[in-house]
C-alpha positions in Angstrom: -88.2 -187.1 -62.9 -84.4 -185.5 -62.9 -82.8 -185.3 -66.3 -79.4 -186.6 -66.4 -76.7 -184.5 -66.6 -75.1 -186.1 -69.7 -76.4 -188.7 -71.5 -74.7 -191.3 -74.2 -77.6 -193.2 -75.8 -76.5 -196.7 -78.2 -73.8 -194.6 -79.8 -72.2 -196.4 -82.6 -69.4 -195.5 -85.2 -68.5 -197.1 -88.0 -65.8 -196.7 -91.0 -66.6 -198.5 -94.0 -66.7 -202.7 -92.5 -65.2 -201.4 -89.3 -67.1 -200.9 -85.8 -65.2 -197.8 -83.6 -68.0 -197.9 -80.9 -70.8 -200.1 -80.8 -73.5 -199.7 -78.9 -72.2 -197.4 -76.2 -74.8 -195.7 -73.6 -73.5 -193.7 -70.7 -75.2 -191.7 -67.9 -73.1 -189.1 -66.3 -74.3 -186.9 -63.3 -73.4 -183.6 -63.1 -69.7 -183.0 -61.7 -68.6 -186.4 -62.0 -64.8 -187.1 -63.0 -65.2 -190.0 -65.3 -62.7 -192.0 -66.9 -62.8 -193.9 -70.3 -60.2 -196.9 -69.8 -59.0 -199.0 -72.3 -56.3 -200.6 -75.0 -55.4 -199.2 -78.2 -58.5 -199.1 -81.1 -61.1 -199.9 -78.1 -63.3 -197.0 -78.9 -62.5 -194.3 -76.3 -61.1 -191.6 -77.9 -64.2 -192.0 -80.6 -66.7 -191.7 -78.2 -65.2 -188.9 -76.8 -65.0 -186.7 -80.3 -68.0 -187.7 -80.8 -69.1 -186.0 -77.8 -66.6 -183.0 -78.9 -68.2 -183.0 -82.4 -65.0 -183.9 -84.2 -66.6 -187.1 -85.3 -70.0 -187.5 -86.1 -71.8 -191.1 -84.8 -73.3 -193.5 -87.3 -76.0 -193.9 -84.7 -77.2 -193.1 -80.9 -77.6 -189.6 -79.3 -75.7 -187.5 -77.1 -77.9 -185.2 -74.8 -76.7 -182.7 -72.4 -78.9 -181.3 -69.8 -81.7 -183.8 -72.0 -81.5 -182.0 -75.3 -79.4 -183.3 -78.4 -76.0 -181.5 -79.5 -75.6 -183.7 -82.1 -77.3 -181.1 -84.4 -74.9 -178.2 -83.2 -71.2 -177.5 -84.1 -67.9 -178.4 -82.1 -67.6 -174.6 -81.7 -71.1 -173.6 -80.4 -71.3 -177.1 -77.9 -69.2 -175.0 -75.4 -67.1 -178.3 -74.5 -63.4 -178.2 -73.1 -61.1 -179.8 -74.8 -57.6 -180.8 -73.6 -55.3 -182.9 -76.0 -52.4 -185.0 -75.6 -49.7 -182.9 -77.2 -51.1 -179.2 -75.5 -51.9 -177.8 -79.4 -51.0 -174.4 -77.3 -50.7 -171.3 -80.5 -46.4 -171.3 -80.2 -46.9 -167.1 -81.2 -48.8 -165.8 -78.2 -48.0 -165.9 -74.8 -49.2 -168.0 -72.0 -51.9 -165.0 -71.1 -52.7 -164.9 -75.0 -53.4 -168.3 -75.2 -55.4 -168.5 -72.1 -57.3 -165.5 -73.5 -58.5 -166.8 -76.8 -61.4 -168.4 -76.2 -62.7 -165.4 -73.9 -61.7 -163.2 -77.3 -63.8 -165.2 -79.4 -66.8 -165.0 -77.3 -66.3 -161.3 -77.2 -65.8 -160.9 -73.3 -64.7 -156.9 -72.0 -60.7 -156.6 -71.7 -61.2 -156.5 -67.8 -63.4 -159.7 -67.5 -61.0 -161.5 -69.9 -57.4 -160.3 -67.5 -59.8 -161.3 -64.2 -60.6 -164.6 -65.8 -56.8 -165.2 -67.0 -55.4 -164.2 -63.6 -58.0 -166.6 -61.3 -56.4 -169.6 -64.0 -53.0 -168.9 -64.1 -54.1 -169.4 -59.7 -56.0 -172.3 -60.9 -53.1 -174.2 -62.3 -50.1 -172.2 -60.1 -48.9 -170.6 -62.7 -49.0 -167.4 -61.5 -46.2 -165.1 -62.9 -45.7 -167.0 -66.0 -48.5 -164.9 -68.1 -45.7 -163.5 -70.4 -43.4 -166.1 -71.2 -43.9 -168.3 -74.5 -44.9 -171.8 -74.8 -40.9 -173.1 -76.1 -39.8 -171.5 -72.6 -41.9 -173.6 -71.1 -41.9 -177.6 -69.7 -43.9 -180.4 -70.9 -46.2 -180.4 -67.5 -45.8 -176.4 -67.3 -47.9 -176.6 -71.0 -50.1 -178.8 -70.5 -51.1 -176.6 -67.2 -51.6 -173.9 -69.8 -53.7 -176.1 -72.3 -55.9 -177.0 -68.8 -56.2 -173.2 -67.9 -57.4 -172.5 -72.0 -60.1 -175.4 -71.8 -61.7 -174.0 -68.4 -61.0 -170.3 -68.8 -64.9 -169.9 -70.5 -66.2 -172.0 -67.3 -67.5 -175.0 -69.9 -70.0 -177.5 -68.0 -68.0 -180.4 -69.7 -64.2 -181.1 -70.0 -62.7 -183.5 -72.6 -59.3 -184.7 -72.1 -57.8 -187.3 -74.8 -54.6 -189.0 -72.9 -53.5 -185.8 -71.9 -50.0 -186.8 -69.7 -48.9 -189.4 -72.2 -46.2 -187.9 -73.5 -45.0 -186.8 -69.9 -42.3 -188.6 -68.0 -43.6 -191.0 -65.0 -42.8 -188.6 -61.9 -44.2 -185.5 -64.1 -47.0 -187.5 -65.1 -47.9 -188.3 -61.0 -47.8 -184.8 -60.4 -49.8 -183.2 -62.8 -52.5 -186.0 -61.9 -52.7 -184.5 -57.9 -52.9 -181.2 -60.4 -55.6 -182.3 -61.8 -57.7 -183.9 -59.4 -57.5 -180.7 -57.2 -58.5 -179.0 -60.0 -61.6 -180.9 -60.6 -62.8 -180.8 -56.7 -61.9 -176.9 -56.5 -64.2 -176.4 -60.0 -66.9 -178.9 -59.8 -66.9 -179.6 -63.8 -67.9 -182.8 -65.1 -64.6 -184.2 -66.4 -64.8 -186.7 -69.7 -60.8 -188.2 -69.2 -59.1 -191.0 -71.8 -56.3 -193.5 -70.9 -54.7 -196.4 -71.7 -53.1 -196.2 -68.2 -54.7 -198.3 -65.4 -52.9 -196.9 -62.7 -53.9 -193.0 -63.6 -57.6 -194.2 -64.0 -57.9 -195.6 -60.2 -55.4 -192.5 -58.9 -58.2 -189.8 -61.1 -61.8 -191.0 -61.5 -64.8 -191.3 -59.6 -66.0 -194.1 -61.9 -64.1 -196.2 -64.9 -66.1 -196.8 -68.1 -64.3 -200.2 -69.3 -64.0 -200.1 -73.0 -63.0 -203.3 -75.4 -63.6 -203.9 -79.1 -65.8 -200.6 -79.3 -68.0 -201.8 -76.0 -68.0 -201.4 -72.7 -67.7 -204.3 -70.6 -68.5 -202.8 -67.0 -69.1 -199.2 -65.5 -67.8 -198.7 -61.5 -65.3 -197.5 -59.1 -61.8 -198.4 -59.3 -63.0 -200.9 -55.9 -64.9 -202.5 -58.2 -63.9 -203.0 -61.0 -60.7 -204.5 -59.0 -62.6 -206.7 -56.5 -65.4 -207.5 -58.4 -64.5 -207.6 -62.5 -67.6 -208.5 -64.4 -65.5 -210.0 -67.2 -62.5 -211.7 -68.1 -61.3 -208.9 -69.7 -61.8 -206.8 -67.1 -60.2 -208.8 -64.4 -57.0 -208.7 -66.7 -57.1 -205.1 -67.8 -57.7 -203.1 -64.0 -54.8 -204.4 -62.2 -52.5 -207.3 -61.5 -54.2 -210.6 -62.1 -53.2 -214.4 -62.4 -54.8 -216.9 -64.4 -54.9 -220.3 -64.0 -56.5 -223.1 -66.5 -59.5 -225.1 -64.8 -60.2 -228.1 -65.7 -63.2 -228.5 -64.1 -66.0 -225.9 -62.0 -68.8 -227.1 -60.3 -71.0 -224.0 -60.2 -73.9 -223.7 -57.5 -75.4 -220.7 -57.4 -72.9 -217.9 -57.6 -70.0 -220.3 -56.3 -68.2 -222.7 -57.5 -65.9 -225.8 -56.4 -63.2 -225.8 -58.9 -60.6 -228.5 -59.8 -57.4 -227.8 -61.2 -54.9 -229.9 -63.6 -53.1 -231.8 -61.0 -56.3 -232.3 -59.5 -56.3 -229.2 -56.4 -59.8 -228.2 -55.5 -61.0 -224.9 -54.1 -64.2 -224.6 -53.0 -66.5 -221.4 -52.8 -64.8 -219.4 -55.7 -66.8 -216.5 -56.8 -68.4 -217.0 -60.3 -68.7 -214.5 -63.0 -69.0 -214.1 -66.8 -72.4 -215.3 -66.8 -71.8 -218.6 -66.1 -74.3 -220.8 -65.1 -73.3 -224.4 -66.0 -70.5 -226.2 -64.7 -67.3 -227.0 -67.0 -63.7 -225.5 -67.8 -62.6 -221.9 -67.7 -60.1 -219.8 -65.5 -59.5 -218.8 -62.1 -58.2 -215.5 -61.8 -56.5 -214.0 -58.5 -54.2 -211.6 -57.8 -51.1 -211.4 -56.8 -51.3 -209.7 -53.7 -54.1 -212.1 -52.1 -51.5 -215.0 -52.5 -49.2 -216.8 -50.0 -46.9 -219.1 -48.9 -48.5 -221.9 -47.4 -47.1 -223.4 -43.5 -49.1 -226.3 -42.9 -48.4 -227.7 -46.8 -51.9 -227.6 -47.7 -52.9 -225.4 -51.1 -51.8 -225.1 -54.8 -48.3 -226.9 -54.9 -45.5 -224.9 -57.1 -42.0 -224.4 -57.5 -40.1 -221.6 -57.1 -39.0 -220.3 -60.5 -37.6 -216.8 -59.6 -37.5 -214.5 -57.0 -36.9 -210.5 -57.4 -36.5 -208.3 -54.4 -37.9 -204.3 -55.0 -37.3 -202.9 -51.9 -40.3 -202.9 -49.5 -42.1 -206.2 -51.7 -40.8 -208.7 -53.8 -42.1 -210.5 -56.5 -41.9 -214.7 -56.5 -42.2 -216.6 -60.2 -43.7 -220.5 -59.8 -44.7 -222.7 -62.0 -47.8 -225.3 -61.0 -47.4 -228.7 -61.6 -48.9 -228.5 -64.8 -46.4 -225.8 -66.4 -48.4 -222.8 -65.9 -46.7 -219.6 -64.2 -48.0 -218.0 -61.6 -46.4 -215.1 -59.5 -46.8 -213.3 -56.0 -46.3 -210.0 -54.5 -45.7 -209.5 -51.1 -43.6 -207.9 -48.0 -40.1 -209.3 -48.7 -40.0 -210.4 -45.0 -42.9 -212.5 -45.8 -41.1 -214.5 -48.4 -37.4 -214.7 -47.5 -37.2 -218.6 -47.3 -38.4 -218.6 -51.0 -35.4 -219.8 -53.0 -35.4 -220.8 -57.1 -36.0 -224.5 -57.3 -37.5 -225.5 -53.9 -41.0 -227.2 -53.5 -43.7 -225.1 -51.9 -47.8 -224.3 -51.5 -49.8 -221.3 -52.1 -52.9 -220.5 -50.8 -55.5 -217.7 -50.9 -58.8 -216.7 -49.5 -61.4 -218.3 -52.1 -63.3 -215.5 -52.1 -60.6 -213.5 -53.5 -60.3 -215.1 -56.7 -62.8 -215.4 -59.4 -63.9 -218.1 -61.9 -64.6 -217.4 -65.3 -66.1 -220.0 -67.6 
């Protein structure tokens, strides 16, 4: 039997009363680009020091290639590390910083300027070896902090939020940056963010993290199309969701009823629900639209805001709850604030959660 790659086995951390991560296990092949997504306090970033060694688990195991590194040092676990705000050593130049792991591991002088040159190429900075990190931009650094983390070829690399602090159109570009960088190297990428949108744009798979769990392990495809929770049908893109009053689940369908008593009829089911009852439908803005035969979800038009190539469409159901649209403007123009409409969706689309 293959060992795994990387392996995170029931990983827990705890700080006095508090739970970080609880009960996290992970498998992670071998030059996989895998992203840790998540809110605030959800226990990314503490799973990922723990695999740095900058925080030690309460419980679990962390195996690379099958044998533990929880016994050995951050410094000897040959990880790469890249940070959110570059941590690049202001007094040495871009070469000198790109150098100093290679000096500590006591490389020749030549091997260390052949390995500095082939990353400054890496991360097209060629020609900016001697220049200082305060002449240098935000996206420009953090290039450099990239170059640092690789230059000792590590068979992991860490990165904790890493274009937060970048504007949006620098932040785009350095994530085309990076994932050419990770299909020209190979190496297993570890990456943290808050941001949805930079998860689906860089990962081969998302690790879902809530309240020091994770809820569900995929693509970006699906985890969109087919969220396993409630949480995760909120968090991964744009989602409605709309009160139930009453599911009638066969199977893995079910024919829901709404307030004003609009039934739909071959909803997906998820959450683990297995008995009818209340809950909420989710679907997503995109699947909606307007309605021409006056069959559907009836609405009124609330507000409508045009954004070039789509527009967005507010409504509130009959029973007060909002619900909103996105689509081609020219598919929407005769929605106007205040008129009387339907919306209707594929059922398959949408997904009820108990």
């Amino acid at each position: 039997m293959n060992t795994m790659f990387l392996s995170i086995d029931k990983l827990r951390k705890t700080y006095g009363a508090v739970v970080a991560v609880d009960n996290v296990s992970l498998e992670v092949p071998e030059g996989e680009f895998l992203t840790f997504l998540g809110p605030s306090g959800s226990g990314k970033s503490t799973t990922l020091y723990a695999l740095a060694g900058f925080d030690e688990p309460s419980a679990g195991d962390i195996r690379l290639r099958g044998a533990s590194i929880l016994s050995t040092p951050s410094h000897k676990r040959n990880i790469g590390m890249v940070f959110q705000r570059y941590t690049l050593f202001p007094h040495l130049s871009v070469h000198e910083n790109i150098a100093f792991p290679l000096r500590v591991r006591h490389q020749s002088a030549s091997d260390i300027a052949a390995r500095v040159k082939a990353m400054l190429t890496l991360v097209r900075l060629e020609g900016y070896g001697a220049r200082m990190p305060a002449h240098l931009s935000g996206g420009q650094q953090q290039r450099v902090a990239l170059a640092r983390a690789l230059a000792y070829d590590p068979p992991v690399l860490l990165m904790d939020e890493p274009l937060s602090a970048l504007d949006k159109k620098l932040r785009e570009e350095i994530q085309i940056e990076i994932r050419r960088i990770h299909q020209e190297t190979g190496v297993t990428i570890l990456y943290v963010t808050h941001d949805q949108e930079e998860a689906l744009r860089l990962s081969d798979r998302i690790a879902v993290f809530n309240h020091g769990r994770i809820e569900q392990v995929g693509t970006g495809r699906e985890l969109y199309h087919n969220p396993a929770t409630r949480f995760v049908a909120g968090f991964v893109g744009d989602s409605n969701f709309l009160e139930v009053a009453d599911a009638e689940v066969r199977g893995e369908r079910a024919r829901i009823t709404f307030p004003d008593g609009t039934t739909l009829a071959n909803v997906p089911v998820h959450g683990g629900a297995s008995a009818s009852g209340t809950g909420e439908l989710m679907v997503r803005p995109q699947s909606l639209r307007l309605s021409t035969d006056g069959s559907g979800l009836p609405v009124r038009v609330r507000d409508v805001t045009f954004l070039g190539d789509t527009s967005t469409v507010l409504f509130e159901t009959a029973w007060g709850q909002e619900i909103w649209l996105r689509a081609a403007a020219s598919q929407i123009n005769n929605a106007t604030p205040g008129a009387n409409c339907h919306l209707e969706w594929n059922a398959t689309e949408s997904h009820w959660f108990a």
